[in-house]
C-alpha positions as CSV (number, residue, x, y, z in Angstrom):
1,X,-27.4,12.3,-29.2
2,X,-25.2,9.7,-26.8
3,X,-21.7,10.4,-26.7
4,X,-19.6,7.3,-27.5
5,X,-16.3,7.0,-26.0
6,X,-14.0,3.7,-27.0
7,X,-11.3,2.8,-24.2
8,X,-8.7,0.2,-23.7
9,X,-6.8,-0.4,-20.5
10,X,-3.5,-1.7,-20.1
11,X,-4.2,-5.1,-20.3
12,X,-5.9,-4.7,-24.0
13,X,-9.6,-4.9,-22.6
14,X,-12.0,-2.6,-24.8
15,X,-14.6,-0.5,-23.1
16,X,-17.1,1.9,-24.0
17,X,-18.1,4.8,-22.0
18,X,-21.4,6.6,-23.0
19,X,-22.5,10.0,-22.0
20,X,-26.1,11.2,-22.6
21,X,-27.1,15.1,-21.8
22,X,-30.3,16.0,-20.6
23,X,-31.1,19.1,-19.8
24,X,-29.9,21.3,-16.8
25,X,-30.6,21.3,-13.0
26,X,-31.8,24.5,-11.4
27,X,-28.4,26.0,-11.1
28,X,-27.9,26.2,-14.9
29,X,-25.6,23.0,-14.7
30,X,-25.5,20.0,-17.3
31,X,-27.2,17.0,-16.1
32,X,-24.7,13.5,-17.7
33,X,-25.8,10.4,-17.3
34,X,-23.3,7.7,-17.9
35,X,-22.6,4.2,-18.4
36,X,-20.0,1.3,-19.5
37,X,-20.5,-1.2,-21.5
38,X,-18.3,-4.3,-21.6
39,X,-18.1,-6.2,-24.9
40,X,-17.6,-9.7,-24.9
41,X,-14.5,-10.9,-25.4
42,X,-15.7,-13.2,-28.7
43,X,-17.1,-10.1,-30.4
44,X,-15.4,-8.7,-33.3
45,X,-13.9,-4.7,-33.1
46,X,-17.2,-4.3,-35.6
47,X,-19.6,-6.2,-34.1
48,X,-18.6,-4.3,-30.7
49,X,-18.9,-0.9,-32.4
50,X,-22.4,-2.0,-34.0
51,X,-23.4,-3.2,-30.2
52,X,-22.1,0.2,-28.1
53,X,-24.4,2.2,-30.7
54,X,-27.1,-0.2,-29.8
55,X,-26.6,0.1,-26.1
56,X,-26.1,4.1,-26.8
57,X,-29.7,4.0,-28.1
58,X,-31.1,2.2,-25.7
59,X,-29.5,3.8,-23.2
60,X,-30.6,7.2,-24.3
61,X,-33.9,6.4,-24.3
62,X,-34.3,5.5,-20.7
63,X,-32.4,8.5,-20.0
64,X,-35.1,10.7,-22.0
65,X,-38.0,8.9,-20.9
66,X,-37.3,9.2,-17.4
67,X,-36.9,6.1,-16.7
68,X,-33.3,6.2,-15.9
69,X,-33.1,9.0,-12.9
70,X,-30.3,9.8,-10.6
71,X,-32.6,8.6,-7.5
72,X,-32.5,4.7,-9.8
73,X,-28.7,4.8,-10.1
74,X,-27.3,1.9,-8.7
75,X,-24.3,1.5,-6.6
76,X,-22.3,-0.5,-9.1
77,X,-22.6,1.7,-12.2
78,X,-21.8,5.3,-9.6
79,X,-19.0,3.3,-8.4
80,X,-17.5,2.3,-11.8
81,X,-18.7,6.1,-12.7
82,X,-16.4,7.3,-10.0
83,X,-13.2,4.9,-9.8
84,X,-13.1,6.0,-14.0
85,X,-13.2,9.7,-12.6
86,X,-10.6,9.0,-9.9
87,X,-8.0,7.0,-12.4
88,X,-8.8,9.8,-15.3
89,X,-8.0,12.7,-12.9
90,X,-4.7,11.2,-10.4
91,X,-6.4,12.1,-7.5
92,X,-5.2,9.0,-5.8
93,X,-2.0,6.9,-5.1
94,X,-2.5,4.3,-8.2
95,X,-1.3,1.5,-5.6
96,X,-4.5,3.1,-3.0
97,X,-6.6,3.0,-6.5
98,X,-5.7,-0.9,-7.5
99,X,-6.4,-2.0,-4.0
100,X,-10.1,0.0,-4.0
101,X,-10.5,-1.9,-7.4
102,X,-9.6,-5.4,-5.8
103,X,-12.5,-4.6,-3.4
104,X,-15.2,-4.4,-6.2
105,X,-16.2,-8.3,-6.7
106,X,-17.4,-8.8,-3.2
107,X,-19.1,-5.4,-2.8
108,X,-20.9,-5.5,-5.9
109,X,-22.2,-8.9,-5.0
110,X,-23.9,-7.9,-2.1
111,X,-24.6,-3.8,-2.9
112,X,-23.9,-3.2,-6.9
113,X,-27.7,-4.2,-8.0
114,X,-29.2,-1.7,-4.7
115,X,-30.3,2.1,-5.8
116,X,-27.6,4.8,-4.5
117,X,-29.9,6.6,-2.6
118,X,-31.5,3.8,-1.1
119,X,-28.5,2.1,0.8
120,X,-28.8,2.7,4.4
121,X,-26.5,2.1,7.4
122,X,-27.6,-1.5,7.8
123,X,-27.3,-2.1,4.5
124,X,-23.7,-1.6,5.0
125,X,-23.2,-2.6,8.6
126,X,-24.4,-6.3,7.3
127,X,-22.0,-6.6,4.6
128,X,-18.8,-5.8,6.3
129,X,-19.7,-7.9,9.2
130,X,-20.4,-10.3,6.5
131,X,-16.8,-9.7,5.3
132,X,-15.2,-11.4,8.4
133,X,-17.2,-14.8,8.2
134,X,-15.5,-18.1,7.3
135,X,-15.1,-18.3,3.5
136,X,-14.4,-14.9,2.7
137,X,-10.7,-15.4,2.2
138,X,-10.2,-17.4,-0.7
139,X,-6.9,-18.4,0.0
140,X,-7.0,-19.9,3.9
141,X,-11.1,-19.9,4.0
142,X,-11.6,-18.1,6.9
143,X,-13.0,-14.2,7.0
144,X,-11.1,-11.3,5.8
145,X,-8.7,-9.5,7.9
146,X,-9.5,-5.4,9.6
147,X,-7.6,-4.6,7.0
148,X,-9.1,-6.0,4.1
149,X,-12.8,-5.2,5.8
150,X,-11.2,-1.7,5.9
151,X,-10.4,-1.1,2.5
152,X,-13.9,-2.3,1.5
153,X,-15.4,-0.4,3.6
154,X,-13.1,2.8,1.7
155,X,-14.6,2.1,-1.6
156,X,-18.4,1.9,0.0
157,X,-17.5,5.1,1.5
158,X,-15.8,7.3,-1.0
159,X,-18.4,6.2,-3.9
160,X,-21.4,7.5,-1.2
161,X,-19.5,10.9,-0.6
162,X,-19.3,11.0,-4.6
163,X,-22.8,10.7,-4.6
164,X,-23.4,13.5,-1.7
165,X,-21.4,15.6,-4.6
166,X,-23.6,14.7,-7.2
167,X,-26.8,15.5,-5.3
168,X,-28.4,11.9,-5.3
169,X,-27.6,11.4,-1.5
170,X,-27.5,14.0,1.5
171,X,-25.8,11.9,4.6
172,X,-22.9,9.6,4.1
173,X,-24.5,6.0,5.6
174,X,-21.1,4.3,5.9
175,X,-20.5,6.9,9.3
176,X,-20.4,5.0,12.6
177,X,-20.1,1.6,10.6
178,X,-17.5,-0.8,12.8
179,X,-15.0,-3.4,11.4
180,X,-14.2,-6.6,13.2
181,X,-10.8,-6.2,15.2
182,X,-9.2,-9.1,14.9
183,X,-6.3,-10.1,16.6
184,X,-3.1,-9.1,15.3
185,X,0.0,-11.8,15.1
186,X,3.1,-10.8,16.8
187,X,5.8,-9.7,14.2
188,X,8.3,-12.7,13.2
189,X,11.1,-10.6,13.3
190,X,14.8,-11.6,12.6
191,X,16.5,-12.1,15.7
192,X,20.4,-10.1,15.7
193,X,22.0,-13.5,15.0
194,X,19.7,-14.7,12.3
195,X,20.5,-11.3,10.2
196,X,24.4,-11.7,11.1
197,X,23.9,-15.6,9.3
198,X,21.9,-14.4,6.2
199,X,24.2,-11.2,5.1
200,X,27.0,-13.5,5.4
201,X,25.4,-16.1,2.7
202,X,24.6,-13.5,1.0
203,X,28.2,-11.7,1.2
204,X,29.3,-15.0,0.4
205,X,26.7,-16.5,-2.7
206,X,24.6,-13.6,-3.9
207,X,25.1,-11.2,-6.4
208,X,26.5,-7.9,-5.4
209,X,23.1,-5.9,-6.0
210,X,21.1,-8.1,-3.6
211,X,23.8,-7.9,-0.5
212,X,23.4,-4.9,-1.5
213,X,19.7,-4.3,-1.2
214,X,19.7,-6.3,2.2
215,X,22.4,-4.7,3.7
216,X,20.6,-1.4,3.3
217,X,17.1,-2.8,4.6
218,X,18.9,-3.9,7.5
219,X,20.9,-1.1,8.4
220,X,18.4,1.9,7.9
221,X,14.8,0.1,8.2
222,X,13.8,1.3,4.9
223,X,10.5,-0.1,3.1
224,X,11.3,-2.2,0.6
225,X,9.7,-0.1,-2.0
226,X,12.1,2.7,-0.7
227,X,15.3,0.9,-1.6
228,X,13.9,-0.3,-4.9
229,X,13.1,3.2,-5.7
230,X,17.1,4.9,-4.5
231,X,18.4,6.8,-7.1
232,X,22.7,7.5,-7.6
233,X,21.4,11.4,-6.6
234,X,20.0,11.2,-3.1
235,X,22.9,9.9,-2.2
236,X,26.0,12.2,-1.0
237,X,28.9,9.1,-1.1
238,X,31.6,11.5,0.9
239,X,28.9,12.6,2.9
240,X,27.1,9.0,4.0
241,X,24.1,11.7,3.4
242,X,20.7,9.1,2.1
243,X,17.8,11.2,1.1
244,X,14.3,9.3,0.5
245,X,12.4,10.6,-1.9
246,X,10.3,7.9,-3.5
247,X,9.1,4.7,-3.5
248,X,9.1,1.7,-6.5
249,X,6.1,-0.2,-6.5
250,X,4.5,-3.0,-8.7
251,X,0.9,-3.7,-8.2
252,X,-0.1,-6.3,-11.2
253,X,0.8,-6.9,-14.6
254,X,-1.5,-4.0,-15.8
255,X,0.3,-1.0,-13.6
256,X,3.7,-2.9,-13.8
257,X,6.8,-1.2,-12.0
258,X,6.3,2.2,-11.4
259,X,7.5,5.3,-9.3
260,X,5.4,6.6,-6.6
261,X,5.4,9.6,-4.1
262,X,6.5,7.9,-0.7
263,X,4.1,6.7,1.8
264,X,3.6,9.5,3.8
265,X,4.6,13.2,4.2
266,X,6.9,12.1,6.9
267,X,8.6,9.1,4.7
268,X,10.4,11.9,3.0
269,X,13.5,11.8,5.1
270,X,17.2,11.8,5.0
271,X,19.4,9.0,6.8
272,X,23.3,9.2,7.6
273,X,24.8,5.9,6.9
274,X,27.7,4.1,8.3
275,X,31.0,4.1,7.1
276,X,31.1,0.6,6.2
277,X,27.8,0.4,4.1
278,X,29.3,4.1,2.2
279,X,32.2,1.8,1.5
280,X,29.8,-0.9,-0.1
281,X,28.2,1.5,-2.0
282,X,31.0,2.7,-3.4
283,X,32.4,-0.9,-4.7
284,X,28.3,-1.3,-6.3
285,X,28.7,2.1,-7.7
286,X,32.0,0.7,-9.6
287,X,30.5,-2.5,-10.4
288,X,27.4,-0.8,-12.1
289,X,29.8,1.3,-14.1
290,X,31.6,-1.5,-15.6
291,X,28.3,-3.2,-16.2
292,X,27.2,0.4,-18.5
293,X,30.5,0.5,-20.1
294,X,30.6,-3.2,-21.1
295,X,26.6,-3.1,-22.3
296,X,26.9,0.0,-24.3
297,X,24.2,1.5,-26.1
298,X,22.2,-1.7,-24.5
299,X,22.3,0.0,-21.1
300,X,18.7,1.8,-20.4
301,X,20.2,5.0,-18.0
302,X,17.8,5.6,-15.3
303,X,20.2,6.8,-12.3
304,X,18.5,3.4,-9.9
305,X,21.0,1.5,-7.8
306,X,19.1,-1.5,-8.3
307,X,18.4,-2.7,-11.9
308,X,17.4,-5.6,-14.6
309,X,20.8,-6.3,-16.8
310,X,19.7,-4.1,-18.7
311,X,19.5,-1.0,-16.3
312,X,15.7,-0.7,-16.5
313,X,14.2,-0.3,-13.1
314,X,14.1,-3.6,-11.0
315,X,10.4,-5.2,-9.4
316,X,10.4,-4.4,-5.8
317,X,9.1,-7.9,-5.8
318,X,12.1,-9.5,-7.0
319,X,14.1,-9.1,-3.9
320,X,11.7,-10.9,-2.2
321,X,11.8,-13.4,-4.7
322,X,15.3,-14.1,-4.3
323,X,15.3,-13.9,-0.6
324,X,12.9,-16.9,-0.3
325,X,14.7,-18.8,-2.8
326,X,18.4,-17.9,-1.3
327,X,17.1,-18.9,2.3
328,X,15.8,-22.3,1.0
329,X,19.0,-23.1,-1.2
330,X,21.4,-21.9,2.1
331,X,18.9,-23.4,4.6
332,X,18.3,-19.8,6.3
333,X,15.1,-19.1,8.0
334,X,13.3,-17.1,5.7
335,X,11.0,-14.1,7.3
336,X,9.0,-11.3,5.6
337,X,11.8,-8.8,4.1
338,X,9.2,-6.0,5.6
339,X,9.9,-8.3,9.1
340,X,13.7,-6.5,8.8
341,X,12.2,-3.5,9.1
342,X,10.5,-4.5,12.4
343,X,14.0,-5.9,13.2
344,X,15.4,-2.8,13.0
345,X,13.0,-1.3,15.3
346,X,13.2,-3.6,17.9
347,X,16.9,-3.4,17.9
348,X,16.5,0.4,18.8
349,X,13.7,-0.1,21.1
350,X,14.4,-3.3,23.3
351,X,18.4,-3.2,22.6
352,X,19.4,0.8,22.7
353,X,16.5,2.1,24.3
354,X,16.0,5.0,21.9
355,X,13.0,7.2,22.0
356,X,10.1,6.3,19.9
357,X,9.7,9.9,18.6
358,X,13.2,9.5,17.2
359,X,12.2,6.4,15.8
360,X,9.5,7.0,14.2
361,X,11.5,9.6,12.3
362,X,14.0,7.3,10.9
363,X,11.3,5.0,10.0
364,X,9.3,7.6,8.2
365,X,6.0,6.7,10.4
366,X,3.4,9.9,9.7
367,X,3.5,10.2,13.2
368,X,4.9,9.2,16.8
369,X,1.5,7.5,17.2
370,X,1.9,5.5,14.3
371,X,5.0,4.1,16.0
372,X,3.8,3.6,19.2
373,X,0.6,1.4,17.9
374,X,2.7,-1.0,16.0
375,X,5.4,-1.5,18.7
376,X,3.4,-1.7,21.8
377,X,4.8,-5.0,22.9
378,X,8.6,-4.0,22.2
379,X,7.8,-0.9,24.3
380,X,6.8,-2.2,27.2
381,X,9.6,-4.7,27.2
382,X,11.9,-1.4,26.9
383,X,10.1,-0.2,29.9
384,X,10.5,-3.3,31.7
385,X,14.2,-3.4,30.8
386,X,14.5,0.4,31.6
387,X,12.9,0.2,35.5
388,X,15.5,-2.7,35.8
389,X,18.3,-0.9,35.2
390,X,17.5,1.7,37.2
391,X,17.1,-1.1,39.9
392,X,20.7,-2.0,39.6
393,X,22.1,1.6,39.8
394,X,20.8,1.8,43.2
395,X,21.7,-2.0,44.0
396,X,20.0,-4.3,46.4
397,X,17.5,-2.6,49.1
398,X,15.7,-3.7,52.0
399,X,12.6,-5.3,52.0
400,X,11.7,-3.3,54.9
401,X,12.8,0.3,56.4
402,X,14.8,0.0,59.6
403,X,12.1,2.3,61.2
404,X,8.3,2.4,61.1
405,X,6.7,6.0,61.6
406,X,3.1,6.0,62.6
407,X,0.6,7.7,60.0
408,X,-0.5,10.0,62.6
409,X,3.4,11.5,63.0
C-alpha cells in the first residue's frame, strides 16, 4: 500500500509526499517510486486528506501496472524528488539550495514535462542558450546574466547526476554544455575620498551600530554577511585579534536570518585590526551593555555585535537598507556595500602595491586565482604603476646609447 507523507514548509504550504514499493532490483534493493502532490490552496485540511489518498491510489496503480517506470520519469518530478532529498539530508549550503530552487520555473518550462532518460545534450544546450535571449530577465527585459545561466545550468546538472545514481541514466548530458559570457561591468567602487565623506555622516548622524558596521567593512574588506554574523568571542579586544568564523545570511521570508558556515574553506580567517577601530569597539561594546542592563529580561543574549533592540540577530540586509536611505537623506553617492569590499582591494592593489596572494588571504578568496580573475584590471594598473616607478629610480635615460656596436662584434 502507498505510503502517505503530510508536509508543511515554512511558509504554511501543505504537501504530500507518496511513496509506493515495488519489488526489488537485481541487487536485492527496494525499488520507491515517489511523487508530490500539491493541494489547492481552496481545499479544506479534509478534502486534501480525502484527495492525497485518491492520488495515492491512482498513483499506485500506474506504479503496479507498469505504466509508471523509471525510464517514463520526468525531469520535473526527479528534480522535486531530489531537491526534497537534498533539503531533508543538509547536503547543501541552504543559501546554494534556495538559489537551485529559484531556478525551477524556467527549467521546468522548457524540460520538466521531457522523460529523464531521454534529455540529450541539445536538449540542454538549447535551453541555456535560450536563457540569455531578450525577455528572460524579468526585471530589465534583457537575457539572464553567466551567472544566472550558471546556476540553471547546476540544477540541470546535479538532478541528471542523481539520476546516473538511481540507474535511470548512464552519461551526464549537461558535460561540455557552454554558457554565454557576457561582459562583465567594471566595479563602481568608492573612491578614498567618497568613504572618508560617508564615515563622517555616518560618525556624525547614524546610530552607533551602523558606523559601526561600516567602519569595519571598510577597514578589513569583510563580506557583508561576515560582519553581520561577528560574535563578542572571535574577538580578542587587547589583542585587535578578529577571527571569522561565520556568515549571517537571509535568503527570503521562508529561511529568514540564519547562520551559515562561511563561503569558503579559505573565508575562515583571522584579521588584526587597528588601534583606532579596537577603540571603537570597545565604546559599542559599552553601549550594547547598557542597552542589556536597561532592557532586562527583554534582551534576547546571542553574543552578535550587531542586533534588533531587542538583541536578536540583525538581517544582513538591513545595513544595506540603511545605507541607501542614509546616502539619499545626506546626499552621499550610494554604491553597493559589497563595492567597499572591492574598495578595499583596490586600495591595496593600485595604492600599496601589495601582493595579490596576500590579498586574497585577507579577503578570504578560496584561492589566489580567485583574486586575480576579479581584479584583473586593478592589476595591471599596479603593474603599470610599478614599471613606472622603477623608471624614476633610475631617472631620465637616453633615447639612444652613445655607441653603436655592430651585430657581427
Amino acid at each position: 500500500m502507498a505510503q502517505i507523507i503530510k508536509r508543511v514548509n515554512k511558509k504554511g504550504e501543505v504537501s504530500y509526499g507518496i511513496r509506493v514499493s515495488n519489488g526489488y532490483d537485481g541487487l536485492g534493493k527496494q525499488i520507491i517510486h515517489q511523487m508530490t502532490w500539491h493541494p489547492d490552496p481552496s481545499m479544506s485540511a479534509r478534502q486534501a486528506e480525502r484527495e492525497a489518498l485518491k492520488q495515492s491510489i491512482q498513483f499506485e496503480e500506474k506504479v503496479k501496472s507498469g505504466q509508471l517506470s523509471d525510464s517514463k520519469i520526468c525531469f520535473r518530478e526527479l528534480a522535486e524528488e531530489y531537491l526534497h532529498l537534498v533539503e531533508q539530508t543538509n547536503t547543501m549550503r541552504i543559501s546554494s539550495l534556495q538559489r537551485l530552487l529559484s531556478c525551477r520555473e524556467r527549467t521546468y518550462r522548457v524540460l520538466g514535462h521531457l522523460p529523464v532518460a531521454s534529455i540529450r545534450y541539445r536538449d540542454v544546450q538549447s535551453f541555456i542558450t535560450s536563457l540569455s535571449e531578450n525577455g528572460m530577465n524579468r526585471r530589465t527585459g534583457g537575457g539572464l546574466g553567466t551567472k544566472s545561466q550558471i546556476h540553471h545550468l547546476t540544477l540541470v546538472s546535479n538532478v541528471m547526476r542523481y539520476a546516473i545514481r538511481c540507474g535511470i541514466r548512464e552519461t551526464n548530458p549537461c558535460q561540455g554544455v557552454v554558457v554565454k559570457q557576457l561582459p562583465t561591468k567594471p566595479h563602481n567602487i568608492y573612491s578614498l575620498a567618497e568613504e572618508k565623506a560617508l564615515l563622517a555622516a555616518l560618525a556624525k548622524d547614524a546610530p552607533m551600530k551602523y558606523y559601526v558596521f561600516f567602519v569595519l567593512v571598510i577597514y578589513t574588506g569583510m563580506r557583508i554577511g561576515e560582519v553581520a554574523g561577528l560574535e563578542w568571542s572571535d574577538i580578542d579586544l587587547s589583542t585587535g585579534i578578529l577571527r571569522i568564523q561565520r556568515t549571517s545570511e537571509y535568503c527570503n521570508k521562508a529561511t529568514g536570518t540564519f547562520t551559515n558556515d562561511p563561503k569558503t574553506k579559505s573565508s575562515k580567517r583571522v584579521l588584526k585590526l587597528p588601534e583606532e577601530v579596537v577603540a571603537l569597539l570597545k565604546q559599542f561594546k559599552f553601549q550594547q551593555n547598557t542597552d542589556k542592563v536597561n532592557l532586562g529580561d527583554q534582551w534576547f543574549e546571542c553574543d552578535r555585535l550587531f542586533t534588533k533592540t531587542f538583541g536578536e540577530p540583525i538581517n544582513p540586509n538591513q545595513p544595506r537598507n540603511f545605507l541607501r536611505k542614509f546616502c539619499k537623506a545626506h546626499d552621499l553617492p550610494y554604491k553597493a556595500v559589497h563595492n567597499m569590499r572591492h574598495s578595499f582591494a583596490t586600495e591595496l592593489i593600485v595604492g600599496k602595491q601589495v601582493d595579490p596572494k596576500t590579498i586574497s588571504s585577507v579577503l578570504g578568496h578560496s584561492d589566489t586565482a580567485t583574486t586575480l580573475k576579479i581584479y584583473t584590471h586593478e592589476l595591471q594598473a599596479a603593474n603599470v604603476m610599478a614599471i613606472d616607478y622603477v623608471a624614476e629610480l633610475f631617472g631620465h635615460m637616453p633615447l639612444t646609447p652613445a655607441k653603436t656596436v655592430s651585430n657581427d662584434q
